[in-house]
Structure formats: C-alpha cells, structure tokens
N, C-alpha and C positions, 0 to 999 in steps of 0.2 A: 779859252786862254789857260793854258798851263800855269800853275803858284806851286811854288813850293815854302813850306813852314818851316821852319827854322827851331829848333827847342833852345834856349840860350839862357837856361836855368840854371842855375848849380847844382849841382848832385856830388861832388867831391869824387874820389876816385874810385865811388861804389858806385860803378855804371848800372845795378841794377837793385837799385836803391827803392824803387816800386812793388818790385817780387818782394824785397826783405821786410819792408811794411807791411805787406798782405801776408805774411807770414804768420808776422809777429801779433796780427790782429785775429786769425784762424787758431793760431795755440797758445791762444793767450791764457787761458788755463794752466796748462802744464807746464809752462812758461814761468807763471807765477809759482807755481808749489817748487820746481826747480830754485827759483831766488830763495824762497824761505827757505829752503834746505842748505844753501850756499851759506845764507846770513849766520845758521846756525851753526857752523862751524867755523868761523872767521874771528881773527882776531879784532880788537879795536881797530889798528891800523891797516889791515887790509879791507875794510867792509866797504870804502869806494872806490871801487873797480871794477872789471868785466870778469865775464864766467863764465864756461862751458858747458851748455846747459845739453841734458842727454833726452830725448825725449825716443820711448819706444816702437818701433818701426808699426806695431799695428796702429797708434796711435795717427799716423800719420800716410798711414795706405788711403789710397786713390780707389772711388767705385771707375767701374770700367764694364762697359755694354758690350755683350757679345752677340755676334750674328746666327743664332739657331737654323740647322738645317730645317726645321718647319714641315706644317703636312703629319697625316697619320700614317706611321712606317715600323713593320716590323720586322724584329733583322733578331738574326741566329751568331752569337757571339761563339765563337768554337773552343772549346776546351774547359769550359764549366760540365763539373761531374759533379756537384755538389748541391747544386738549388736549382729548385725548378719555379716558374711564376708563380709569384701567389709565397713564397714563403718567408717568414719574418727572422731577420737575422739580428745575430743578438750581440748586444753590446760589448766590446774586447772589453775584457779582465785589469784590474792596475791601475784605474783611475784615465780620465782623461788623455785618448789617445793611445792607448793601451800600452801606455811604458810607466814602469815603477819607479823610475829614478836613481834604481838603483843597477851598478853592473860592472862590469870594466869600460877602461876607455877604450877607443876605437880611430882607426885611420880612415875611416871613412864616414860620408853623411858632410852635412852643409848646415847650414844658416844664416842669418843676421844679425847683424851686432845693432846693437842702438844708435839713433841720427842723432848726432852728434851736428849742436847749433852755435857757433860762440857771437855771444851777445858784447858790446862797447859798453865803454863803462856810462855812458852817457843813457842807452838803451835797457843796462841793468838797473840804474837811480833810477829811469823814469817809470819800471816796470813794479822796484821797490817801493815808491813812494804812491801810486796811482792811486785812489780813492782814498785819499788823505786830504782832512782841511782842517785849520783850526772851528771850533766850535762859536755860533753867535757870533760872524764876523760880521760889523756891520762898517758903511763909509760914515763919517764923524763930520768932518769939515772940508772946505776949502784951504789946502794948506798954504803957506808964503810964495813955496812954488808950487801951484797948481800943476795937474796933470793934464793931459791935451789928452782928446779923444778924435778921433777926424769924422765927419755925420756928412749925412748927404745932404745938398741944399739945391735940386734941382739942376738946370740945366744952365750951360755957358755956350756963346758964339766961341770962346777962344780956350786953347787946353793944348795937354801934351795928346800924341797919338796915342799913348794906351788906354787914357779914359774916352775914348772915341767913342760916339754910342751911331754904333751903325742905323738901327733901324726907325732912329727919332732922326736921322740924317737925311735919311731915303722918303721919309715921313713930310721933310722938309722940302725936298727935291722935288715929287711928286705935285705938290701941292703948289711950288712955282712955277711947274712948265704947264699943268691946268692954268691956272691965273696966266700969263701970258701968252697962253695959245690960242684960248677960248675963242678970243672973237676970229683970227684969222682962220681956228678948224670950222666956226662956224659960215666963215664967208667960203671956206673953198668947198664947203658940202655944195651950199648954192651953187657956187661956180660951176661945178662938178654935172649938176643937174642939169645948168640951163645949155651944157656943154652937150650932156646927151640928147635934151629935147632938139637943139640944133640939126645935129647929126642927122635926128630920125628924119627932118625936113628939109636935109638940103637935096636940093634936085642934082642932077648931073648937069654939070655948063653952068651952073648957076657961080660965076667968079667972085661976086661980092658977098656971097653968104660963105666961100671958101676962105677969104678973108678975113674973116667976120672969126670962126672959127677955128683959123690959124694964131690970132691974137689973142682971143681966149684963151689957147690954150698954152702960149707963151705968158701969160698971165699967172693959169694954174702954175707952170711950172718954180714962176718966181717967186710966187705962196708959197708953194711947197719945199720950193728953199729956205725961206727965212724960217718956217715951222722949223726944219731941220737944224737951223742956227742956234736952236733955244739951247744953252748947256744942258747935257741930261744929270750934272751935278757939279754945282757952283760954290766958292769956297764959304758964298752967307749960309750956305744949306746945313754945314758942317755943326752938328752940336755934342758938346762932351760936358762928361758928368763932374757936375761940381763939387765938390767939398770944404766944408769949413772945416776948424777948429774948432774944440767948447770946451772952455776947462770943467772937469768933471771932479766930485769930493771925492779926497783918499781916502784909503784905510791905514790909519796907520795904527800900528798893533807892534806890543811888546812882551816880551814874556822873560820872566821871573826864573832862573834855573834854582832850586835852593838844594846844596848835596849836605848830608853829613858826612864828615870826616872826623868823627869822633874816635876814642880807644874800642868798642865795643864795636866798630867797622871795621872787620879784619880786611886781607887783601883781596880777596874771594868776594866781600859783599860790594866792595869800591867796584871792583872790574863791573860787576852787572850794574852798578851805578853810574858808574862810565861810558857803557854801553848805551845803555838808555839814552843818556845826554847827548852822545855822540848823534844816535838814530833822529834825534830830534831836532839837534843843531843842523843835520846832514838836510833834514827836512825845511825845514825853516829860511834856510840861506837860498835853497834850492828853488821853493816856489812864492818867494815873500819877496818883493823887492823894498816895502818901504816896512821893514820889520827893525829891532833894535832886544839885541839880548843884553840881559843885566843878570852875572854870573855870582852865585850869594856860597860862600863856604861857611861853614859853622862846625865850632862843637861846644867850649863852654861859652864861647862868643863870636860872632858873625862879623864875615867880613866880606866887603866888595871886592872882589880879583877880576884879574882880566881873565879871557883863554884861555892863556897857558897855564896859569896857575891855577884856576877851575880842576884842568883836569890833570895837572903834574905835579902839583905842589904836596909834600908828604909832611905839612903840620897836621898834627892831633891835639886831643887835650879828653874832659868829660865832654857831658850830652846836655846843654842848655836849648832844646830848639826854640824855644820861643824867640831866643836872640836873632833866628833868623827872619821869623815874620814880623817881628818891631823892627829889622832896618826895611824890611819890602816894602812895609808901610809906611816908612820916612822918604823913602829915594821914591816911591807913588805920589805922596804928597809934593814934595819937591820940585817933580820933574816930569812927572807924568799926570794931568788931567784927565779923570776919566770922559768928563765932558768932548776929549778930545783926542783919547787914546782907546783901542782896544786893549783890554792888559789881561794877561793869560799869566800863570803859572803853575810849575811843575815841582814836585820836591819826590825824594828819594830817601828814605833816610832804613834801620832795620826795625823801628821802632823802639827802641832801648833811649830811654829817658829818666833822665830825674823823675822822681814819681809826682813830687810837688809841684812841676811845668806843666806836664801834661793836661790838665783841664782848663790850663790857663792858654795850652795853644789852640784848645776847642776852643773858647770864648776868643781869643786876639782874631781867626780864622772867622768866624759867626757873626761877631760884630762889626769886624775892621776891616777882614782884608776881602770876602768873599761878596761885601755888599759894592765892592769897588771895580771888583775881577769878573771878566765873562767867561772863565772858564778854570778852572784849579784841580790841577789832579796829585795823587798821592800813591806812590809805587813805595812796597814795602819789600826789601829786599831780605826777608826773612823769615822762617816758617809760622816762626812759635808768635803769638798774638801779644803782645806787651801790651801796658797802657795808653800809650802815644792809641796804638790799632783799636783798643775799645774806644777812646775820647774823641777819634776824628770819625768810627763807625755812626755815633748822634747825631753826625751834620746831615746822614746821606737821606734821612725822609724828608727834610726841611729845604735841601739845598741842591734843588737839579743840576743845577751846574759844579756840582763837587763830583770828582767820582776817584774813589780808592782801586787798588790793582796790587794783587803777589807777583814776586817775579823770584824764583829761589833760585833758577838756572839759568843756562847761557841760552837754553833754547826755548823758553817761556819767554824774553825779553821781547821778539817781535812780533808776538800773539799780542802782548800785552800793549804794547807801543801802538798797535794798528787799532785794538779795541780802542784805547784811549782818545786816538784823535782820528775813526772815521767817520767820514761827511754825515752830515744831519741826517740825509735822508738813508743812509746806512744803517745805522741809528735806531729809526723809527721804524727801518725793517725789521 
C-alpha cells in the first residue's frame, strides 16, 4: 500500500530553514568572533539586531574525492627542457606563492570575495548570548502560581493520534488474536490431520468415507473462516502515551542594576556603563522568564528609577556609593526573601569616591549584602585604581561569589560582560 507523509510543521517563509541551522551549527566559530566584532562597533541603540556576518571562502571550502587514473604508468610530458627526474626544485622567491604584494594593478587574474551570511536579529541574540547563565541559580520554592511540567505517566486506552504508540499497539493486537485463536488453530491442526490420515485410506467406491471427508473438509473451511474473522487490530488494542502535569519549584531571581551617575562620570564612562546594563538587561529579559530588575542610580544619594530613567536620566551630583548598597539592602529586605528569591547584582561605577565611604562600602558589601546575594559583580569603568578598587579588591579571597572586572573601552565591554556571567562549568574550565 502506498502512504504518503505530509510535513505540516511551520518553517515560516524560510523553506529551507534545515540547511540554515546546519550551517549555523558547522560555523559556529567564526560565526561567533564575527558577533563580537559587530558588538564592538555598535552603538547602544543598534546592539539588537541582525548582521552580515563575512566568513572566508577557505573557511568554508568543501573536501571533494577524485577519481585517479590508477595502475603504474609512465608518461613523457613534452616540452620540459628544464628538469629531469630525480630533481629537487626550489622554492619561488617573495613569500608564499611567489608574489610580493607588491606591483601595479592589472586587468586581469580572478578570485573570491568572502561568503557573505546575514544572520536575524533573533539568530544574532541567540548566538550573542549562548553560554551565558546567571551564577548559583538555584529553584527556591513552590510559587502562588506554580509552573507545570508535563512527565510521562505510562500508557492510556484512549488519546489524541499523535501520542499513538504504535508498537505497544501491535504489542496489544498480537497478543489478542493469540488468545482468541489458540483453541480453534489448535482444533484445525487436528482437523487438518485426521483429514490427511482419511485421505491416505480412502478406497475408490468407497461413498461413505467420501462423505465423511467432504464434511470435514467443509468443516476445516468454516474454521478457517472464523480464524480469519479475528480483527488483525481492534480499536481496545489502541494504546497512546499518557502524560500528567506536576507543578515543579521556580526560580525566581532578581538582580540589583546599581550605576553611578556622579560629576567624576563623564559622558565616555556613562556610555560603557550603559553598555554593560544594556548587554545584561538584553540578556536577562531574553532567557529569564520569572526574573525582576530593580534599577538603583546614585551619586551623593540613591535612588530607585524605572528604565528609562536608569539609563536617560542626566541628574548628577558627588560620589556617596554606599547610598547605594543601603537602599539594595532595604528594597532586599522588603521585598525580596532570600529564602525565596535568587538575588544577583551588578554595579558599574569609575571608582572615584568619597574617600571616608569607601571601606564602609567594603564592610556594608561583606556583612550585608554579599551574605544575602548569590552572585555580585563590579565593573570598573576606569583605568587609574582609586579607593572604592583597593576596598572591594579585600572581598575577592573571602568571597567566591564576588568578582571585579576593567572595562576602559567600547570593546573590552563584551569580553568582560561574558567573563562575568559564563556558565559554571565554563568557569571551572
């Protein structure tokens, strides 16, 4: 019997949406150094979206088998006056290939330009962010509204056709037309037999053993039909795979943005503070569904903003940081349970501080906030080492979950950003 298969998947109007994945899984290398070179030239506002990514034709050359004429054969090529077998010829002059680079240009000669791939902005984020995780995520609780998980729970008489399980079907089937046929294949074997022994004995003329063996064998036949009556698959045979529900503990995780926006933050050090935030947020939104950001500004005093004002708002003032890990640790206490939240934060600042703060935000960070947080990092967006960078340098033997990071330019920011939060076992490599 002829079937034909039907594909009634979605694929969108990339009819060959298969090749492009297999692609993007073969160069995924070069793939990736093309995004960091992309990021690194991107404003704030253009860093989510697609890009043309160039990768080098040798990069992506094909091996290819050839058919050798084969066999020992010697042959007389005509027109060499210069070498005879047996002599060693020597290397062209000029470097690799024997051209120096240098000359006039020319109308003539060919080549290859570079394959040229353009990536979705969907395919650049997933390619940006890939071996990214927050640090120490662990699941906490059962929350108000649990999450469903769907498990498998064995098998069902009754189900949609996709969860069909063909071969616990067949499994089924099998095993009822045995059980129902048993006794009638074992009476027609009998039959069968006492049919030939007949045979062998009947005489010619003999009318009543002709009989005898015509009803017999009207007999076998009517067996042999109802055998055939059995369904060879009945709709009790039918078993598909069942699934429950189980509510499973969330993770719910929050994280702490804290920037300085102080005098001594010119517009150069804000933009790579901006950056960062952006790269983090871009991160966080993207693969976090039950995450919650709480956006902290500060200079001589901290304050809670939304968004927009995080990252547009152009108040200044001096450098009080500690103002901002005394409100982290109010709106923690508050609002956030460690018991019951994962809480992560990040701060940005150049280091330029009141110099009487600074050991008091090693101590607020040591005693208060770090014994609370599974993970805190510290991007210092400036070269020279200030106080604030010697006082939070004392947590880092104490405190494995702290970790500091330079970031002086626009293109150190996603070295830095991927150091900071890649996956454990990255990490540990």
């Amino acid at each position: 019997m002829l079937q034909s298969i039907i594909d009634r998947r979605l694929a969108g109007k990339n009819k060959s949406i298969g090749n492009r994945e297999r692609f993007l899984r073969r160069y995924k290398e070069q793939i990736r150094e093309a995004v960091k070179r992309a990021i690194d030239g991107r404003g704030i506002r253009d860093i989510e979206r697609g890009e043309d990514i160039h990768i080098p034709r040798r990069d992506i050359s094909e091996p290819v088998f050839g058919h050798g004429q084969g066999g020992v054969r010697e042959v007389v090529h005509p027109g060499n006056q210069d070498y005879i077998r047996g002599d060693r010829i020597e290397r062209p002059k000029g470097g690799q290939g024997g051209g120096s680079g240098k000359g006039q240009a020319s109308d003539s000669g060919e080549g290859e330009d570079d394959f040229v791939f353009s990536l979705s902005k969907e395919e650049f984020m997933q390619v940006f962010f890939e071996d990214l995780a927050l640090p120490h995520l662990v699941r906490t609780q059962l929350a108000e509204v649990p999450e469903w998980k769907s498990q498998r729970a064995g098998f069902s008489s009754d189900g949609t056709p996709n969860n069909l399980h063909v071969v616990r079907s067949m499994r089924g089937a099998i095993g009822r037309r045995i059980a129902l046929g048993s006794g009638n294949r074992r009476q027609l074997r009998e039959m069968q037999e006492r049919l030939a022994a007949m045979k062998r004995a009947l005489q010619p003329g003999d009318a009543v053993a002709q009989r005898e063996v015509l009803a017999l064998e009207e007999e076998i036949a009517a067996l042999r039909l109802r055998l055939e009556r059995i369904p060879y698959l009945d709709p009790i045979d039918l078993r598909y795979r069942s699934r429950i529900r189980v509510p499973v503990p969330t993770s719910k995780a929050v994280m702490f943005c804290l920037m300085d926006v102080s005098g001594s933050m010119d517009e150069g050090r804000k933009e790579l503070s901006k950056r960062f935030f952006i790269l983090l947020y871009l991160f966080l939104t993207r693969h976090y569904e039950k995450i919650e950001l709480v956006f902290i500004r500060h200079h001589t005093q901290a304050a809670e903003v939304d968004e927009e004002n995080f990252f547009h708002a152009r108040e200044t003032g001096g450098t009080v940081v500690s103002s901002a890990l005394v409100l982290m640790e109010e709106i923690i206490r508050a609002r956030y349970s460690p018991a019951e939240w994962n809480i992560y934060g990040a701060q940005a600042s150049d280091g330029d501080n009141w110099h009487h703060d600074s050991g008091r935000c090693r101590e607020l960070l040591n005693d208060r906030i770090l014994p609370l947080t599974r993970y805190y990092a510290y991007v210092q967006v400036a070269e020279e080492e200030q106080n604030l960078w010697e006082e939070y340098t004392q947590l880092l033997e104490v405190n494995r979950h702290f970790a500091m990071r330079k970031a002086t330019s626009q293109d150190q920011i996603y070295p830095v950003f991927r150091d900071l939060f890649k996956k454990e076992g990255a990490q540990a490599a």
